[in-house]
C-alpha positions in Angstrom: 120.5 68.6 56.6 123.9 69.5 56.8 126.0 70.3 53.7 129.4 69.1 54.6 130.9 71.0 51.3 128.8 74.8 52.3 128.8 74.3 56.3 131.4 77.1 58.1 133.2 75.1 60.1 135.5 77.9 61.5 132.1 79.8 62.5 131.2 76.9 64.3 134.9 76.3 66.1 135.0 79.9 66.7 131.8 79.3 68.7 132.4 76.2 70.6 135.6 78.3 72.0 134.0 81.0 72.9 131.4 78.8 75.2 133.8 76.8 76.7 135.9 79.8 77.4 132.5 81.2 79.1 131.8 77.7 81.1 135.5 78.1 82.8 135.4 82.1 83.7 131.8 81.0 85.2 133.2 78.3 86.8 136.1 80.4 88.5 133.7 83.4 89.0 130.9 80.7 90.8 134.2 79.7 93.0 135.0 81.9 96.2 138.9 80.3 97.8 139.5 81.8 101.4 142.7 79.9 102.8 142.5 75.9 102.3 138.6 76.5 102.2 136.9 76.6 99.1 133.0 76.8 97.9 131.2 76.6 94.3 127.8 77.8 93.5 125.8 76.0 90.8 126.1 78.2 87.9 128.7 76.8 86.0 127.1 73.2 85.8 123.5 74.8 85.0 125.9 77.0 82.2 126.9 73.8 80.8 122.7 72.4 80.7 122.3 75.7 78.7 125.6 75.3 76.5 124.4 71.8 75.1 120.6 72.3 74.5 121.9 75.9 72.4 124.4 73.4 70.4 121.5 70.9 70.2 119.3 73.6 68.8 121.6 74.5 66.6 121.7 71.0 65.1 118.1 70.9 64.8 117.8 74.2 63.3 120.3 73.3 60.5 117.6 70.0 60.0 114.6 72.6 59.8 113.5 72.9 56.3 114.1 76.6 55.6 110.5 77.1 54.1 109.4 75.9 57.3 111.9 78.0 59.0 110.8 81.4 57.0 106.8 80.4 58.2 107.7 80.2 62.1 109.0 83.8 61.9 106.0 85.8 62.2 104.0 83.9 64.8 107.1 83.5 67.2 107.4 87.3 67.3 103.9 88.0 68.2 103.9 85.2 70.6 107.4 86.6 71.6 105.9 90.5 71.8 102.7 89.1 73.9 105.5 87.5 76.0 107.0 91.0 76.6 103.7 92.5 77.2 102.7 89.4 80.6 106.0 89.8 81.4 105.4 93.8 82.8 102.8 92.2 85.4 105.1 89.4 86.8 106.7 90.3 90.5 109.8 92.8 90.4 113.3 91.4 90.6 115.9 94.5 91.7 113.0 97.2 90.4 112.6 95.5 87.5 109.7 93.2 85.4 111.8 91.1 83.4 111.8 87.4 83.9 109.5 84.7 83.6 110.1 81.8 86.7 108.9 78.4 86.2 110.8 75.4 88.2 113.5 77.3 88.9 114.2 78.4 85.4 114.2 81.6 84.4 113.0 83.5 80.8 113.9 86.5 79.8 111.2 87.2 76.5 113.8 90.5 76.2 116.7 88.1 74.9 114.6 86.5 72.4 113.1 89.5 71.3 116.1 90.2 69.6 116.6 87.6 67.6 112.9 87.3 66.4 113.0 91.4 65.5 116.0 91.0 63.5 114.4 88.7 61.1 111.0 90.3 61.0 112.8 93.7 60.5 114.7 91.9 57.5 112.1 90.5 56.0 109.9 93.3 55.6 113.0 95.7 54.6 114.4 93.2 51.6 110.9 93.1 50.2 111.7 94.0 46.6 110.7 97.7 44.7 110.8 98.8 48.6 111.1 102.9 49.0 113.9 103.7 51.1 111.4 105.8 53.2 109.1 102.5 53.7 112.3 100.3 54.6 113.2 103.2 57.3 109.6 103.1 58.3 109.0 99.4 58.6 111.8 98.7 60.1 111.4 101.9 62.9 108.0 100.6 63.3 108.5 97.0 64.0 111.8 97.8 66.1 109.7 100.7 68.2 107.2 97.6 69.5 109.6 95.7 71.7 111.9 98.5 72.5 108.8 100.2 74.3 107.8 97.3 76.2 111.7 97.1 77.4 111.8 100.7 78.4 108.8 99.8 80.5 110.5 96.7 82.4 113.1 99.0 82.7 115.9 98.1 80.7 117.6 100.7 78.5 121.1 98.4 77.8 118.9 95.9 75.9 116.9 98.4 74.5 119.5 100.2 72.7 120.7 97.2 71.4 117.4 97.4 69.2 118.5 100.4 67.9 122.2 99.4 66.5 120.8 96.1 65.3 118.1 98.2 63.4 120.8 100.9 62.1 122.9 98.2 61.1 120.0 96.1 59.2 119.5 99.6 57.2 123.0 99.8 56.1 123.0 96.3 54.6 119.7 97.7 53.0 121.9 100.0 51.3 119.1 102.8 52.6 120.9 105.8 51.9 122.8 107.2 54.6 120.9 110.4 55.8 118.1 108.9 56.3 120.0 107.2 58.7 121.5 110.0 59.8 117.8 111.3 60.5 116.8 108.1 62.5 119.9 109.0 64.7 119.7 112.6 64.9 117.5 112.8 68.0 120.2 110.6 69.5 122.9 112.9 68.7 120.4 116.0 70.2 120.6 114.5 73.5 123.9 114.7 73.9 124.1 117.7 72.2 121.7 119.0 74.8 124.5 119.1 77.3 125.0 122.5 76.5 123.7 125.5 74.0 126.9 126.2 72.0 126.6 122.3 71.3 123.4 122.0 70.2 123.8 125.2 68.0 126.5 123.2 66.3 124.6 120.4 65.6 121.9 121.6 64.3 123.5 124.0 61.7 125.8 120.6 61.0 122.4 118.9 60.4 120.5 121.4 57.6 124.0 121.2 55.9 124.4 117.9 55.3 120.8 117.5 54.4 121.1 120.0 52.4 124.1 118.4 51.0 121.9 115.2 50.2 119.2 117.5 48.4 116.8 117.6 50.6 113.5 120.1 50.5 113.8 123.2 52.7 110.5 121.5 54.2 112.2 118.3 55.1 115.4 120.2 56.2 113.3 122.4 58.8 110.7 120.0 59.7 113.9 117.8 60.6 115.6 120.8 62.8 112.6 121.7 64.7 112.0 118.2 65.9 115.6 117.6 67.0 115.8 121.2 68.6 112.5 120.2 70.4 114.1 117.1 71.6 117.0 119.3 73.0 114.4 121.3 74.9 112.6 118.1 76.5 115.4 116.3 77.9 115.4 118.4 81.7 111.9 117.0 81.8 113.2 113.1 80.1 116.3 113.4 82.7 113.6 114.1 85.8 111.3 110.8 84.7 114.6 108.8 85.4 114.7 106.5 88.0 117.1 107.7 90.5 119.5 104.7 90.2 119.3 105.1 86.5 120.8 108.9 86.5 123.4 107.9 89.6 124.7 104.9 86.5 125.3 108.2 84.1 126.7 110.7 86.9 128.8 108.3 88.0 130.2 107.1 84.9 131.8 110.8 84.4 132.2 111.0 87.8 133.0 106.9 89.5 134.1 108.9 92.6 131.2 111.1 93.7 129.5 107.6 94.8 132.1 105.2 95.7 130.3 103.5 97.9 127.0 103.6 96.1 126.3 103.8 92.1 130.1 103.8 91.6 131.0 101.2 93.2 130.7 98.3 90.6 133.1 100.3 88.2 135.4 100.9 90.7 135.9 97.5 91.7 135.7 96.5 88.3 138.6 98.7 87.6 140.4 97.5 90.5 140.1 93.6 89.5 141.5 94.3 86.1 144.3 96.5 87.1 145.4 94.0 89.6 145.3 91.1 87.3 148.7 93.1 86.0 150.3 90.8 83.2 149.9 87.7 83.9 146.8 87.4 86.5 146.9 86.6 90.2 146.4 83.0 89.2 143.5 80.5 88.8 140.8 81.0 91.5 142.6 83.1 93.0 141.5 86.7 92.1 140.8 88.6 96.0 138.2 91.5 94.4 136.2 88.3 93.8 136.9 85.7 96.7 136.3 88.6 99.3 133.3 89.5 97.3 134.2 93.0 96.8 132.8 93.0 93.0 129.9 92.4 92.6 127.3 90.3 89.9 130.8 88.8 89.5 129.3 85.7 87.1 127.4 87.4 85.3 127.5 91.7 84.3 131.2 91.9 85.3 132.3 88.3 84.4 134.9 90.2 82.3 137.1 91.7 85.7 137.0 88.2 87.4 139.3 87.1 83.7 141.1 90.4 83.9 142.1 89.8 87.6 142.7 85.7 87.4 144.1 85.2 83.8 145.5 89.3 83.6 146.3 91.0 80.4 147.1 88.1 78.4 143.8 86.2 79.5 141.9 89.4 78.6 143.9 90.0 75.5 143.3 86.0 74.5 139.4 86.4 74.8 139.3 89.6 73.0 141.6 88.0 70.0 138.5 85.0 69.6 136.1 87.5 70.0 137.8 89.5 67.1 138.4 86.2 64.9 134.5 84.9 65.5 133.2 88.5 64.6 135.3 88.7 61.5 133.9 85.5 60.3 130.9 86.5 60.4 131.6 89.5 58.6 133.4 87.0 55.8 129.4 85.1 56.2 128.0 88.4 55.8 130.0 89.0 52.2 129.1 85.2 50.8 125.4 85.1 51.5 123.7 86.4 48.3 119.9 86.6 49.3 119.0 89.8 50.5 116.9 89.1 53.4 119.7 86.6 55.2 122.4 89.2 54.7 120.4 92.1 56.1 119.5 89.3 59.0 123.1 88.5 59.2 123.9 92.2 59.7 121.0 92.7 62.4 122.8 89.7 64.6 126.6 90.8 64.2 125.6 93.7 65.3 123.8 93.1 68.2 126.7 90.9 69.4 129.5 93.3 68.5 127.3 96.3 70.4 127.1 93.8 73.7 130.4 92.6 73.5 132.0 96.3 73.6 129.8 97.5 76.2 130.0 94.9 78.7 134.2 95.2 78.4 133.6 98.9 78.0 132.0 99.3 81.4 134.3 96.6 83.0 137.2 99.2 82.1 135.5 101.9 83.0 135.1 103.1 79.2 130.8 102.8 79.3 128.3 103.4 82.0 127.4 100.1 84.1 124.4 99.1 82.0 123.7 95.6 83.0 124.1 93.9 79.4 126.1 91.1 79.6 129.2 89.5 77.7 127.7 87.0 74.9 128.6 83.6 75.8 130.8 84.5 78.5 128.2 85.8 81.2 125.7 83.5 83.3 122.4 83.5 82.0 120.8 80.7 80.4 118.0 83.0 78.0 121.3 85.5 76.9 123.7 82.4 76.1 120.8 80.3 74.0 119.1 82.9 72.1 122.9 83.7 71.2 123.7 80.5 70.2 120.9 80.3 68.0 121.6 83.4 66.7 125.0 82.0 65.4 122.9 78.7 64.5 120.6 81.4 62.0 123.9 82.2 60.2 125.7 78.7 60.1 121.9 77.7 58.3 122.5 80.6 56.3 125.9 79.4 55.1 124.8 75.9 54.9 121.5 77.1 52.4 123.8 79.2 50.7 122.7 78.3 46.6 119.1 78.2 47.3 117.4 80.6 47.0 114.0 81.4 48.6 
């Protein structure tokens, strides 16, 4: 039941916005204009399906006993994780096992799968007289399950957004922060990799901040070895890539050495948004997407058909929402006492944050093209529900808020 006096109605507003903001750039990106002539494709009315049965959920889920609520967690993940498993030995889409099609409906168990970890990650972390090295370790180990199976589809965008949600979950765990910093050091290796002076650096940086934290010489080394060896793998890691896969990161330093090829998304992307100048080339009227020279223009790089249309100060308007609803939800995040729901809360801002920054990153030519898509804005029925119901897990939050478990 909603609790008119506890309910965050600005969370909710903030949302609504942001979904029918995302209904009209699908509508103008479904919508190719040559001359007098002009033809839509389907994707903005099936947008609007998936926008009211995510609202509808939301309502029931605010009905859903929370006791009731806290039981469904655990089965929906393993049926979610079997899910990921079946899905590997559907047909390939594009190279890639990653959708369930039944009735002309996709599902993407990948979309849900975030969600579902976040709250089985935070429930097992909040546990009470918890050792920080079991919270790092339940939550690595639960995380681990689905971001394997992803890697497998492939899809590396969605997998890393396992890894943020998981880092931020920690934080809000208040596990100390070098452990974190050893859950992310391996990360920071790779890169580091890129050369020997770097990787030198890093590692020396490494034993003296854990030894900063008071860490055993054991612990310290142990720690060194294992990232230097992770330096030492990644010629034979780069080789397993797929060959499109390694043309994204070459051509994100380097958009130019395949303009016709892997760089040609963020070049076009690049070129929408520039063009778009101040004020926009006008409703339905952005070229880059009429003449179809950007591509997956409803969906990855939704983001350069506003930047073109609607121009800086569409671009600018959507970011300022996206700013308001995220700070809301940080305002959520500091009024929810129980500790499982605020690690939860932290797991989902996360996620959402880490999506939204990449997607406008790579439209601007700031990330590498990784096909994760702008929440609520994209097309995609499985990315804009299991969002929605994301948001609905915090608004339930809000309205429980006094209760405790």
């Amino acid at each position: 039941m909603i609790n008119r006096k506890k309910f965050d109605f600005t969370l909710a507003l903030y949302l609504l916005i942001l979904i029918a903001m995302g209904c009209i750039a699908i509508f103008t990106a479904s919508t190719t204009t040559i001359g007098e002539q002009s033809t839509t494709q389907n994707h903005w009315w099936k947008e609007l399906i998936f926008s009211a049965v995510g609202i509808g959920l939301i309502l029931l889920l605010l009905r859903l006993p929370m006791p009731i609520f806290d039981i469904a967690i655990l089965p929906a993940f393993l049926l979610n994780m079997l899910a990921l498993f079946l899905v590997l030995f559907t047909p390939p889409v594009n190279g890639s096992h990653r959708w369930f099609s039944f009735l002309g409906i996709n599902y993407q168990p990948s979309e849900s799968a975030k969600l579902l970890t976040i709250l089985m990650v935070a429930r097992l972390i909040s546990k009470d007289h918890l050792s920080e090295f079991k919270q790092l370790l339940y939550g690595f180990g639960i995380t681990i399950v689905p971001v394997i199976l992803i890697l497998i589809e492939p899809d590396i965008g969605t997998a890393v957004v396992f890894i943020f949600s998981l880092l931020a979950m920690l934080v809000a765990a208040e596990v100390p922060l070098f452990y974190i910093l050893l859950l992310i050091s391996p990360v920071i290796s790779t890169v580091a990799s890129l050369h020997w002076i770097a990787i030198v650096a890093w590692i020396l940086l490494l034993a003296f901040l854990l030894l900063k934290a008071r860490l055993s010489w054991v612990a310290i080394t142990i720690s060194s070895i294992a990232n230097i060896f992770v330096a030492l793998i990644m010629p034979v890691f780069w080789n397993t890539l797929k060959d499109y896969q390694q043309n994204r990161i070459l051509t994100f330093i380097d958009p130019l050495r395949d303009p016709l090829g892997a760089g040609y998304q963020i070049i076009q992307a690049k070129i929408a948004v520039g063009s778009g100048a101040i004020i926009g080339k006008g409703w339905l009227q952005g070229t880059q997407k009429n003449m179809n020279f950007l591509p997956e223009h409803h969906t990855d790089f939704i983001f350069s058909v506003i930047g073109e249309e609607f121009g800086f100060i569409g671009a600018l308007l959507l970011i300022t929402v996206f700013t308001l609803f995220f700070w809301r939800i940080i305002t959520a995040y500091t009024e929810i006492k129980v500790k499982e729901r605020k690690i939860a809360t932290a797991g989902i801002l996360a996620y959402l944050m880490f999506q939204t920054f990449i997607n406008i990153g790579m439209n601007i030519g700031l990330v590498p093209a990784t096909g994760i898509p702008l929440p609520f804005i994209s097309y995609g029925g499985s990315n804009l529900l299991i969002n929605t119901l994301s948001v609905g897990v915090i608004l339930k939050y809000m309205n429980e808020r006094g209760f405790m478990k």
